[in-house]
C-alpha positions as a Python dict, from the first residue, in 0.01 Angstrom:
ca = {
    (1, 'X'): (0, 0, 0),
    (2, 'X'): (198, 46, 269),
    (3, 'X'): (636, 35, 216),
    (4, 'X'): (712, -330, 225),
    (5, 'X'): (392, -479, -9),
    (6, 'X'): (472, -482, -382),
    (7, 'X'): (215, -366, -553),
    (8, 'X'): (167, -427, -933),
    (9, 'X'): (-122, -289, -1129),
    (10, 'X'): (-275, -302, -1456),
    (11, 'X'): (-548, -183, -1642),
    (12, 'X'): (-900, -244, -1554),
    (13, 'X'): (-1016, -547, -1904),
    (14, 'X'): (-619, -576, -1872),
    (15, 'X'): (-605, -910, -1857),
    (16, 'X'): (-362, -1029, -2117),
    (17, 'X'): (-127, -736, -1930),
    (18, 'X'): (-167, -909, -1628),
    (19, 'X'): (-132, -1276, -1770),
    (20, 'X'): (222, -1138, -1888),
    (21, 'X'): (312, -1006, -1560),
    (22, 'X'): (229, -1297, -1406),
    (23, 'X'): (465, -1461, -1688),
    (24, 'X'): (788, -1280, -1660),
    (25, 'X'): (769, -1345, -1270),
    (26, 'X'): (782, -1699, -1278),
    (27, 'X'): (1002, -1659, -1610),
    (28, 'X'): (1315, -1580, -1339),
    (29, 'X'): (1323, -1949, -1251),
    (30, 'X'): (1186, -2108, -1549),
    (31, 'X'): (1461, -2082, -1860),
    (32, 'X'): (1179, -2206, -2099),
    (33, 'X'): (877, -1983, -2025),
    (34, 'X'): (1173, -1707, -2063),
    (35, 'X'): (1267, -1804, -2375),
    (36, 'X'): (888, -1868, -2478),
    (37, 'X'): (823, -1497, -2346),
    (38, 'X'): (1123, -1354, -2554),
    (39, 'X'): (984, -1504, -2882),
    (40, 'X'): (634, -1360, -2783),
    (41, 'X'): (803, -1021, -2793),
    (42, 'X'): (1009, -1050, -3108),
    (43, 'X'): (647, -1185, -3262),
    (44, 'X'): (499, -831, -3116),
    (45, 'X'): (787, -628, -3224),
    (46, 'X'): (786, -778, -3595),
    (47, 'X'): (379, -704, -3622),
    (48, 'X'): (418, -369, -3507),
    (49, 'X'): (713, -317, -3785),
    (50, 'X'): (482, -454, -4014),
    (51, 'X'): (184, -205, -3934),
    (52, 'X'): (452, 78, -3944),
    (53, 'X'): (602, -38, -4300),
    (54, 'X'): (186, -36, -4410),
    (55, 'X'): (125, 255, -4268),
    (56, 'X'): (439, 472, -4416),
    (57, 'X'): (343, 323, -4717),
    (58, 'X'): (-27, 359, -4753),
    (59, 'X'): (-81, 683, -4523),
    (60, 'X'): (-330, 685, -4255),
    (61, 'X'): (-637, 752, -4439),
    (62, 'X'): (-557, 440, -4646),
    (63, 'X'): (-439, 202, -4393),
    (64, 'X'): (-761, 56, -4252),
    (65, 'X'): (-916, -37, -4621),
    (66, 'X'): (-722, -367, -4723),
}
C-alpha cells in the first residue's frame, strides 16, 4: 500500500485473528468491549499457564494422552 493507507494483515483461515483486530479497534471508544477484551486475554494467558504446568509436569511425550 502506498504511505498514507493502513494496512493490517492476518493470516490466510485467520479469522478469529482478524475478529480480534477488528475488536481492539473499536475497543478505543468502547470501555466495555475493552474490558470484555482484557478478560479474554487473562482467560488465554491462564490456559496457556495451564498447558505449561501439564506439560512440565507430564513431559512432552506424555502430554497429549489424558
Amino acid at each position: 500500500m502506498p504511505s498514507g493507507i493502513p494496512v493490517a494483515t492476518v493470516a490466510i483461515g485467520g479469522g478469529k485473528n482478524a475478529g480480534l483486530l477488528a475488536a481492539k479497534i473499536l475497543a478505543v471508544s468502547d470501555p466495555e468491549l475493552l474490558k470484555k477484551l482484557k478478560d479474554y486475554s487473562a482467560n488465554m494467558a491462564a490456559e496457556v499457564e495451564a498447558k505449561d504446568r501439564k506439560l512440565q509436569e507430564k513431559g512432552y511425550k506424555d502430554y497429549k494422552k489424558d
